[in-house]
C-alpha positions in Angstrom: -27.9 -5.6 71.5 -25.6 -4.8 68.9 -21.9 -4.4 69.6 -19.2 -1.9 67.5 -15.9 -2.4 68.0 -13.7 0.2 65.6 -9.7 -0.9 65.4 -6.8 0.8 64.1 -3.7 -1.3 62.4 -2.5 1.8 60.7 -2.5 5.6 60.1 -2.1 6.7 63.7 0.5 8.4 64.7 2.1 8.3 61.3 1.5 9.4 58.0 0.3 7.1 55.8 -0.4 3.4 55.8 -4.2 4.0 56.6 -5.8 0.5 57.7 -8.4 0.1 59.6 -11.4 -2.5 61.3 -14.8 -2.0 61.9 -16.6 -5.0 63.5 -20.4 -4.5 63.7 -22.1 -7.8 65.5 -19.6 -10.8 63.5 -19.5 -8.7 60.6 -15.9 -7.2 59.8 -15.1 -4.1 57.3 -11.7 -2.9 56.1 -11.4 0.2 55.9 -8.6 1.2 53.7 -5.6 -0.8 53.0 -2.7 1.6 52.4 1.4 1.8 52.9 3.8 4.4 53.6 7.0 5.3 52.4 9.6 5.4 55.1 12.5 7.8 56.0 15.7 7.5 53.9 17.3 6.3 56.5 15.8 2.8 56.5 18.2 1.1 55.0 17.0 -1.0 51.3 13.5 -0.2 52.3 10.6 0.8 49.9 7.5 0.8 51.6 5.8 -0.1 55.4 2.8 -1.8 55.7 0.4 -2.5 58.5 0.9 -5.8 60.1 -2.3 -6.9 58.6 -1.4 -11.0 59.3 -2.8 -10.1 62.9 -6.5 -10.4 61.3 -5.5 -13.9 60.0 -7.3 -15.3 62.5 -10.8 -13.5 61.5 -10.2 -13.5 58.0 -13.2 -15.3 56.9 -15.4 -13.0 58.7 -14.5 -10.0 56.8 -16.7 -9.1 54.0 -15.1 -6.5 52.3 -12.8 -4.1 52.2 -13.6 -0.3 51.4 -10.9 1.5 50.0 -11.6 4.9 49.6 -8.9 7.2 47.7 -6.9 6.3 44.7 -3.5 6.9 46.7 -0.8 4.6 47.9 -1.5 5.6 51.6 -5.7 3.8 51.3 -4.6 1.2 48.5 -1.1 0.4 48.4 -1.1 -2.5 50.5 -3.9 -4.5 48.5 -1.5 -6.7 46.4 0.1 -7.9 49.3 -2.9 -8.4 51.1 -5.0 -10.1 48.1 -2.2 -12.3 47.3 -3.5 -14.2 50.9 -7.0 -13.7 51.3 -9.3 -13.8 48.7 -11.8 -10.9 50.4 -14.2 -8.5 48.0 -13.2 -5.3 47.0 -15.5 -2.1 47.3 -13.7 0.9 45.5 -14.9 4.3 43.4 -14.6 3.5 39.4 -11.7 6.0 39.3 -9.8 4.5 42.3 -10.8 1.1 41.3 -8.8 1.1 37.6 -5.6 2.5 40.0 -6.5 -0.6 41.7 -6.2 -2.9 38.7 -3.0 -1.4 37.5 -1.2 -2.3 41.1 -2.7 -5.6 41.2 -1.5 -6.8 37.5 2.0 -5.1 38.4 2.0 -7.6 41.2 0.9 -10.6 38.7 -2.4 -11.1 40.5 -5.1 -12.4 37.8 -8.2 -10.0 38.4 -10.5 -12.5 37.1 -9.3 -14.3 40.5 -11.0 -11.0 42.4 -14.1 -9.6 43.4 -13.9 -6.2 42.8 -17.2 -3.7 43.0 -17.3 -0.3 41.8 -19.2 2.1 44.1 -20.2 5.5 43.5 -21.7 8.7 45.0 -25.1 8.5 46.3 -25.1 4.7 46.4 -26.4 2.3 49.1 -25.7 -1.4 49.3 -26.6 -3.8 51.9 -24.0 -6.7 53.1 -24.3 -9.4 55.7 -27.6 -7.7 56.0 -25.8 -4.3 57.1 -27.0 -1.3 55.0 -23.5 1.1 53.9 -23.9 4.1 52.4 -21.6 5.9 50.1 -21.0 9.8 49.1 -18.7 11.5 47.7 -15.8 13.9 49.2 -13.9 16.8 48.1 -10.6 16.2 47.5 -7.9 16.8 44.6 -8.6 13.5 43.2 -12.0 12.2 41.9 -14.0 9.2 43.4 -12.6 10.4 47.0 -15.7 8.6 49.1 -16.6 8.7 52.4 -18.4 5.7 53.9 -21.3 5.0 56.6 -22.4 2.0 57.9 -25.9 1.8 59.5 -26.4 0.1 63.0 -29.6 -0.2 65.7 -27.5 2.4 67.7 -27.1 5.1 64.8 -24.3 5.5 61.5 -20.6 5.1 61.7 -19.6 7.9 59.2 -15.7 6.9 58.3 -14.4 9.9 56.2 -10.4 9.4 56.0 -9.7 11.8 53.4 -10.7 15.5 52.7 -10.0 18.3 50.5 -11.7 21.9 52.2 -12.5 23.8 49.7 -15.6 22.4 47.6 -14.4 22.3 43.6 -16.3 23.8 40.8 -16.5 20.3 39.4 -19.1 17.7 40.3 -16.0 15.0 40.2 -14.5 16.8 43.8 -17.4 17.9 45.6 -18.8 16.7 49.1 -22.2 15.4 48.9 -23.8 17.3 52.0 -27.8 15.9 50.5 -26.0 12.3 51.7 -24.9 14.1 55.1 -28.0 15.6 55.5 -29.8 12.5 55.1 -27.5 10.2 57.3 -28.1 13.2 59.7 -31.9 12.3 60.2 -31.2 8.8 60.7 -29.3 10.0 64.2 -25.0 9.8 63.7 -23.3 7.4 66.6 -19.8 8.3 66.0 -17.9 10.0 63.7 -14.5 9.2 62.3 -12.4 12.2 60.4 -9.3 12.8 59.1 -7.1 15.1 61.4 -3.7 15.0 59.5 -3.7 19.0 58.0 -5.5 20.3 61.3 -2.0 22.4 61.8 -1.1 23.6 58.9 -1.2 27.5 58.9 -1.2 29.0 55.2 -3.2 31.7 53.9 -7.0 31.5 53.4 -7.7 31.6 49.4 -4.2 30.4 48.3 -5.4 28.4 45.7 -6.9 32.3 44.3 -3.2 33.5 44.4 -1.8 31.1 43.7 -3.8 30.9 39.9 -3.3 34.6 39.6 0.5 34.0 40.4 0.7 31.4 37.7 -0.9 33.7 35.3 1.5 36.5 35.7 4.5 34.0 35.2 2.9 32.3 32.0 2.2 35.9 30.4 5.9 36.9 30.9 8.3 34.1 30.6 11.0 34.0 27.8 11.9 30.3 27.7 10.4 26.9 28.7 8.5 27.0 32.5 9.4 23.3 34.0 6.3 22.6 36.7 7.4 19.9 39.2 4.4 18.1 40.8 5.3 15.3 44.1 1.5 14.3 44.6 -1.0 13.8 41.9 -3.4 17.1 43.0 -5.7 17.0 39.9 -6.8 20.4 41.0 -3.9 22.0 40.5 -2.4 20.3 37.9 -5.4 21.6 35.7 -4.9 25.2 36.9 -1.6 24.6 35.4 -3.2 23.0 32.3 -5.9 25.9 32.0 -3.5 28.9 32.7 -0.6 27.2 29.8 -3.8 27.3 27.1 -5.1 30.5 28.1 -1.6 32.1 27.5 -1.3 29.9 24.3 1.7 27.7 25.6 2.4 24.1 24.4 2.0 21.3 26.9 5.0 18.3 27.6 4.0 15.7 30.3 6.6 13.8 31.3 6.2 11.1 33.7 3.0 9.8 32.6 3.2 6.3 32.9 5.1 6.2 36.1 2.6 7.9 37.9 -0.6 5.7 37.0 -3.0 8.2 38.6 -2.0 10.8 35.8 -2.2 8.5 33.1 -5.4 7.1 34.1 -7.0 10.6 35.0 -5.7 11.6 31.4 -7.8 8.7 30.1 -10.8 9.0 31.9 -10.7 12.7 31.4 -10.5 14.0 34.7 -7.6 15.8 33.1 -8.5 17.3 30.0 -5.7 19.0 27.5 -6.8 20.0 23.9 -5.0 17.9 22.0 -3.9 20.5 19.5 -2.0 22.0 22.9 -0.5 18.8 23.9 3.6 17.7 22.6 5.0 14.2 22.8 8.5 13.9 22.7 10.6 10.5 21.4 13.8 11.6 22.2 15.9 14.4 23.6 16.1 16.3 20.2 12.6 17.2 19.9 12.6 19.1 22.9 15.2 21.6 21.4 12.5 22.6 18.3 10.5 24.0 21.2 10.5 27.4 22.9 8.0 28.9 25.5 6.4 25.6 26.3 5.2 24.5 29.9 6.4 20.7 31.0 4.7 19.1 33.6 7.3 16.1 35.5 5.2 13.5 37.9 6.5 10.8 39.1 5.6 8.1 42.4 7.5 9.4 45.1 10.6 10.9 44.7 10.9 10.2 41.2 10.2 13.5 39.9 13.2 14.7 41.8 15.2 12.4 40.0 13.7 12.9 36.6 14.9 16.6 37.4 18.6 16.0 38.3 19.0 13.8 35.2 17.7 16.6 33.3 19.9 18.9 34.8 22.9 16.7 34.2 21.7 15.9 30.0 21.4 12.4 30.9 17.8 12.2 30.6 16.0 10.7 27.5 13.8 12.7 26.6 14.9 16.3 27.9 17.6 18.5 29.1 17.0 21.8 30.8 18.5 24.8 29.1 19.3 27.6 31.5 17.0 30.0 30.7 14.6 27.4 31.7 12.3 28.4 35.2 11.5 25.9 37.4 8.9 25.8 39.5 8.5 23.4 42.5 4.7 22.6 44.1 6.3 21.5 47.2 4.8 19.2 49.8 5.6 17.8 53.8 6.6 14.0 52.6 8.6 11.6 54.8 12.3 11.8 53.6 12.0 14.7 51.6 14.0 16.6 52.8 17.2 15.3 52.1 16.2 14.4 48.3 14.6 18.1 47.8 18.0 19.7 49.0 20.2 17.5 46.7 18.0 18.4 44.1 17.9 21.9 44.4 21.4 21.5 45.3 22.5 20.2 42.1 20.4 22.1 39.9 22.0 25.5 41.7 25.0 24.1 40.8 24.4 23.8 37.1 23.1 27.8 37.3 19.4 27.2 37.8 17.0 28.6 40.4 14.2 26.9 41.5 11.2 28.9 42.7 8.9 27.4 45.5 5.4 27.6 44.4 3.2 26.7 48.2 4.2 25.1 50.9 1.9 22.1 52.3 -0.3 21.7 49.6 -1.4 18.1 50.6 -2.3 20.2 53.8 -5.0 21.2 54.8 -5.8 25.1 56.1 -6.0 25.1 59.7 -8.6 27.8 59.2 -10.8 26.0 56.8 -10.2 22.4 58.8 -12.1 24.4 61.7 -15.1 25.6 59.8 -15.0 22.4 57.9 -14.8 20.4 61.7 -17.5 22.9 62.8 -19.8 22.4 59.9 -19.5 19.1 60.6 -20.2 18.8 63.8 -23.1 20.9 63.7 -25.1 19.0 61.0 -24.3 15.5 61.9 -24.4 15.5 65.7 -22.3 12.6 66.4 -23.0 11.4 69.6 -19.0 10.1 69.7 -16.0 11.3 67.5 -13.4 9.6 67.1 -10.2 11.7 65.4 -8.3 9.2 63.0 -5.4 9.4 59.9 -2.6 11.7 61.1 0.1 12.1 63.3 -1.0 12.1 67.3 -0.4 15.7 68.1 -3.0 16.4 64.5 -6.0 14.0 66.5 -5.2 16.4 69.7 -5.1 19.4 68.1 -8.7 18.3 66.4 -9.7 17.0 69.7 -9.4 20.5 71.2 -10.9 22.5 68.6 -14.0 19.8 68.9 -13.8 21.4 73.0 -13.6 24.9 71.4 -17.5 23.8 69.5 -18.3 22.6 72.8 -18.4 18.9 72.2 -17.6 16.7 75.6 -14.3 16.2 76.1 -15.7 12.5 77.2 -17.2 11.9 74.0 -13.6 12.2 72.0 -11.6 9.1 71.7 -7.8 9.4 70.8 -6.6 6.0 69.6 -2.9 4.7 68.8 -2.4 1.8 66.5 -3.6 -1.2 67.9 -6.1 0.0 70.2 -9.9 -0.7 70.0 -12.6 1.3 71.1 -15.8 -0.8 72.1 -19.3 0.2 72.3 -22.9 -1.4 72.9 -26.0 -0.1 73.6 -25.4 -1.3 77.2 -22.2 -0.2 78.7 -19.9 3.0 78.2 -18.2 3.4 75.5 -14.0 2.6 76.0 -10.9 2.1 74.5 -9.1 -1.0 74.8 -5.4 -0.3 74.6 -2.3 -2.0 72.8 -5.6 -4.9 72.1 -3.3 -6.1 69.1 0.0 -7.3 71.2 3.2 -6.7 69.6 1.7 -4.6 66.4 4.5 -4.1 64.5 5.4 -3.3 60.4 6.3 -5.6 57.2 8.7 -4.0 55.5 8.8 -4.4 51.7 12.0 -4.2 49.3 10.9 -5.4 46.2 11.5 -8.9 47.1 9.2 -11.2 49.2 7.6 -9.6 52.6 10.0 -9.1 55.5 8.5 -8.8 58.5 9.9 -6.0 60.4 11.7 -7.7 63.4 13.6 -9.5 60.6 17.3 -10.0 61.2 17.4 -8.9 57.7 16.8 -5.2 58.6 18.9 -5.0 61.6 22.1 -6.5 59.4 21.4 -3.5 56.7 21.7 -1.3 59.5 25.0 -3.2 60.3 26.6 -3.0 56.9 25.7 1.1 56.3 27.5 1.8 60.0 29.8 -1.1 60.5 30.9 -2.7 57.3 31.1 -6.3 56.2 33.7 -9.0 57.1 34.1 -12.6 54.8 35.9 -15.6 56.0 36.3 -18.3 54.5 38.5 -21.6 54.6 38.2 -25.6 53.3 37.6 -28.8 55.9 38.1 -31.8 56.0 35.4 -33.3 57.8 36.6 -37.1 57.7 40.0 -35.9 59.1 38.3 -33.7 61.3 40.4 -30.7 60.8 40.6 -27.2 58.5 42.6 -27.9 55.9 46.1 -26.0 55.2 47.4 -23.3 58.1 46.7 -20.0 58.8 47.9 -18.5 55.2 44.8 -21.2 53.8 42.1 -18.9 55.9 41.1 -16.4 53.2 39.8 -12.7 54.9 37.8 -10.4 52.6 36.4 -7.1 54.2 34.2 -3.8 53.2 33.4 -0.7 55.2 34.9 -2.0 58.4 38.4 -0.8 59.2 40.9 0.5 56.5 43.3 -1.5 55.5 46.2 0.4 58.1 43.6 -0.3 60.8 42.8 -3.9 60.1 46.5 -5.4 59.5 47.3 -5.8 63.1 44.0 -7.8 63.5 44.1 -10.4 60.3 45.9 -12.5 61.9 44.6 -12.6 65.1 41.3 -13.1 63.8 42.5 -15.9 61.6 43.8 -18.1 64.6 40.9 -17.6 66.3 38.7 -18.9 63.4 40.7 -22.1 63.3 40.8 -22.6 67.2 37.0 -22.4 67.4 36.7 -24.6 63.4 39.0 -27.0 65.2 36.7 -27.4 68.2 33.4 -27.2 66.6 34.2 -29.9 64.5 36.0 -32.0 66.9 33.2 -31.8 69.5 29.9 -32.4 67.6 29.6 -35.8 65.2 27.3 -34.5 63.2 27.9 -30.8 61.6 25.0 -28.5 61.5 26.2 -26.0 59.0 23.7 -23.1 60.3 24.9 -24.0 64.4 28.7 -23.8 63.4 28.1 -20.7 61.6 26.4 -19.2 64.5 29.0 -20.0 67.0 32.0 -18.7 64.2 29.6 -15.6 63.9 29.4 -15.0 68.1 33.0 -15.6 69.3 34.2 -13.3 66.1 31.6 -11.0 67.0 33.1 -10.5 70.3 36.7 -10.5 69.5 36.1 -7.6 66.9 33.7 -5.5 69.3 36.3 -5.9 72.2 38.8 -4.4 69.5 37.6 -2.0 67.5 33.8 -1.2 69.0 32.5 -1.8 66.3 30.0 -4.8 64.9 30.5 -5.6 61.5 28.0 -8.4 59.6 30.1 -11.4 59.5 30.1 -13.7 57.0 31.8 -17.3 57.3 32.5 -19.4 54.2 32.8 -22.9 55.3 33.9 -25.5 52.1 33.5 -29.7 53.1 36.4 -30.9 51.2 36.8 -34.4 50.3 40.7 -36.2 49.8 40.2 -36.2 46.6 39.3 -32.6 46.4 41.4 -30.9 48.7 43.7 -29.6 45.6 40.4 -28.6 43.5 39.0 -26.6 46.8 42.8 -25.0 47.9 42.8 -23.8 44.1 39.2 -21.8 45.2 40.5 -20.7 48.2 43.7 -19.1 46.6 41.6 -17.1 44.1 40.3 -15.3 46.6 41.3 -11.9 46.7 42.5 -10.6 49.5 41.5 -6.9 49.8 40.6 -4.7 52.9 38.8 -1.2 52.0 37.4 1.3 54.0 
């Protein structure tokens, strides 16, 4: 009897930070190790990863992981995870050298690492498990889908897919593979719902060329194209369309975004070179005229590239205003309020920025249900399971699976940290919340915080309630602060203004000293981190009582010796004193 157990850390209910487990027997699988960006609202945050320290327990029994897109959202939490466990890496060739640039950003040595290309069309066998790979469609190459091979039928995992099939082998689906796996009887089958709700025209990518095309054949200056996700696809329509109307290329943004550079490389991208302009400083841009500049850039970058440009500070280019710009627009967390100051600023300056689609990294809701259908109908999954997307997107697949007549008891909805369990024995079911406590590290570009970190919850503090520094010398053989009140130095930032926080200097002052004198009275030996603490409390108090508000508070506690009690008072008294609000 072989038992399946399928877990998600990640990718539920969000979008992004894809990670999931798939134990067959004592055999675990990663299935895609990937972060997400969070809102602009977190405060000194860069990325959210899955809380993948809860598999610490198993991590020997895990014999590989499968990443299976090039994106930050399957890969980018690998050189955190590496950094712990040494587990093997299974990854398309394109995907793979993405891989590789992360890791050596990260100072990992990849001769350390075990890392296996995979391909289209290719089977492997581990821990005596036969996987098979094949390729999906998808606007960047070596997109795989992956199936693993049990006594009770395959697990097809596809996380990522693109609907309409490509003219190029690079971004097609390999239905032969699907057919094959077909035969060989499908147990369940886990897909990608995130795009199921999208509603945009059918054959926008047609008007969308032939919109392009008019532009290019009519424009009287330079045509700025500003891309937020690396979709090769379209990025070559660009490419094709600018050669076809005889325009010189710029890229700009190149390195930043690795998959460019790499697809560039590789020739997944491909630009005559006699076509293609490199600029080396700001100057060289102004001996052009009717040329079409490309901006990438991770994340929000491009954004920013954009409003330097707009304001000349940029060094390679500033936008002239007969320049166009036009905008592929996408649904990315904490857009929003970066895309409006952008646009914003550049309305400002006297340009107009023209949106060119809407939800491009969605998918058509129309084409997700023929796709879903298609599907269904050739690979008969006895169980699906609807995975990678936001709750109501697995719901919304869930009931168009109803609409094909598949059993409503045969569609599993999970949340992050649920299992679903199956043997060949009893019913399949899901075990919910079977990861206590899953939670989020949070990363910002120092060491890993963990995401119930007091850290976090104090950056929240200092954007709403300010900062407050106190700080005074002790004499801890005399058992006593040293000087009087006007000794006690008070330094604050984004709490009160300075009208507001007069009356309370003082007040706060003497309470400092009551509860310095009694601290150090009380307790024979000082622990430094229990009397800041209890300074920290009782001021904490005091302030909320007064003002309602909870500022971080900061106490500056100097042991002072006899002989160093002038040095230390000199320290003190440069102290500025300065309230801001």
């Amino acid at each position: 009897m072989q038992e399946i157990n399928f877990f998600a850390l990640g990718g539920i209910g969000e979008n992004g930070k894809n990670f999931y487990l798939l134990k067959i027997n004592s055999s675990y699988f990663i299935l895609d190790a990937g972060l997400k960006y969070p809102s602009v609202l977190v405060n000194g945050i860069d990325a959210i990863l899955p809380e993948y320290h809860k598999l610490e327990s198993i991590k020997n029994e895990i014999k590989g992981i499968f990443i299976t897109s090039a994106l930050e959202t399957y890969s980018g939490a690998l050189p955190y995870l590496i950094k712990e466990w040494s587990i093997p890496i299974y990854a398309s060739d394109f995907a793979l050298e993405v891989i590789k640039f992360n890791l050596k950003q990260a100072n990992i040595d990849l001769s350390s690492l075990k890392l296996n290309v995979i391909k289209d069309d290719m089977k492997i066998i581990i821990d005596n498990i036969q996987i098979f790979v094949f390729g999906i469609s998808h606007f960047l190459p070596g997109t795989l889908g992956i199936a693993f091979e049990t006594s009770s039928g395959m697990i097809i995992y596809m996380s990522a897919m693109h609907m309409q099939q490509s003219k190029n082998n690079f971004f097609q689906t390999n239905f032969t593979t699907l057919v094959e796996l077909a035969r060989k009887k499908v147990l369940a089958l886990l897909l990608v719902s995130q795009g199921s709700l999208s509603l945009v025209k059918p054959k926008r990518e047609e008007i969308l060329e032939h919109h392009l095309s008019s532009f290019f054949g009519s424009i009287e200056n330079n045509v700025i194209v500003t891309f937020l996700i690396p979709d090769l696809l379209k990025i070559q329509m660009v490419i094709d369309l600018a050669v076809q109307a005889k325009l010189k290329i710029i890229i700009l943004g190149r390195k930043s975004e690795k998959i460019i550079d790499i697809a560039l490389l590789k020739k997944y991208l491909k630009i005559p070179e006699n076509t293609l302009i490199n600029l080396k400083n700001s100057k060289d841009y102004l001996k052009y005229k009717n040329v079409v500049v490309l901006v990438f850039g991770r994340r929000f970058e491009s954004f920013y590239r954009l409003q330097r440009m707009c304001k000349k500070t940029d060094r390679l280019m500033r936008l002239h205003i007969s320049d166009k710009i036009l905008l592929f627009s996408v649904d990315l967390p904490g857009i929003d309020k970066v895309q409006n100051k952008t646009v914003d600023i550049l309305a400002r300056h006297g340009f107009q920025v023209e949106f060119l689609i809407k939800d491009l990294f969605q998918n058509v809701s129309y084409d997700y249900q023929e796709y879903l259908k298609l599907l269904l109908s050739l690979l008969k999954p006895k169980f699906f399971l609807p995975i990678v997307g936001e709750y109501r997107h697995q719901y919304y697949v869930k009931k168009m699976a109803q609409n094909f007549n598949f059993p409503d008891n045969k569609i599993f909805l999970l949340e992050n940290g649920d299992m679903w369990f199956y043997d060949s024995v009893h019913k399949p079911l899901i075990k919910r919340n079977f990861f206590k406590n899953l939670g989020e590290i949070l990363i910002d570009g120092t060491p890993v915080i963990d995401g119930n970190n007091f850290i976090i919850k104090d950056r929240e503090l200092l954007a709403n309630d300010g900062i407050l520094i106190i700080a005074c010398n002790l004499d801890l053989r005399l058992r006593k602060v040293i000087g009087d009140i006007d000794n006690i130095k008070l330094v604050s930032k984004g709490f009160l203004d300075k009208i507001k926080i007069e009356p309370l200097i003082r007040q706060l002052k003497e309470l400092f000293l009551k509860i310095s004198t009694q601290f150090i009275h009380i307790n024979k030996q000082i622990k430094w981190s229990d009397f800041k603490n209890n300074l920290r409390e009782e001021l904490s108090k005091f302030i909320f009582k007064a003002t309602k508000k909870k500022p971080v508070i900061i106490p500056v506690l100097i042991s002072a010796t006899r002989s160093s009690i002038d040095k230390d008072l000199n320290f003190t008294s440069n102290i500025v004193i300065e309230s801001k609000g």
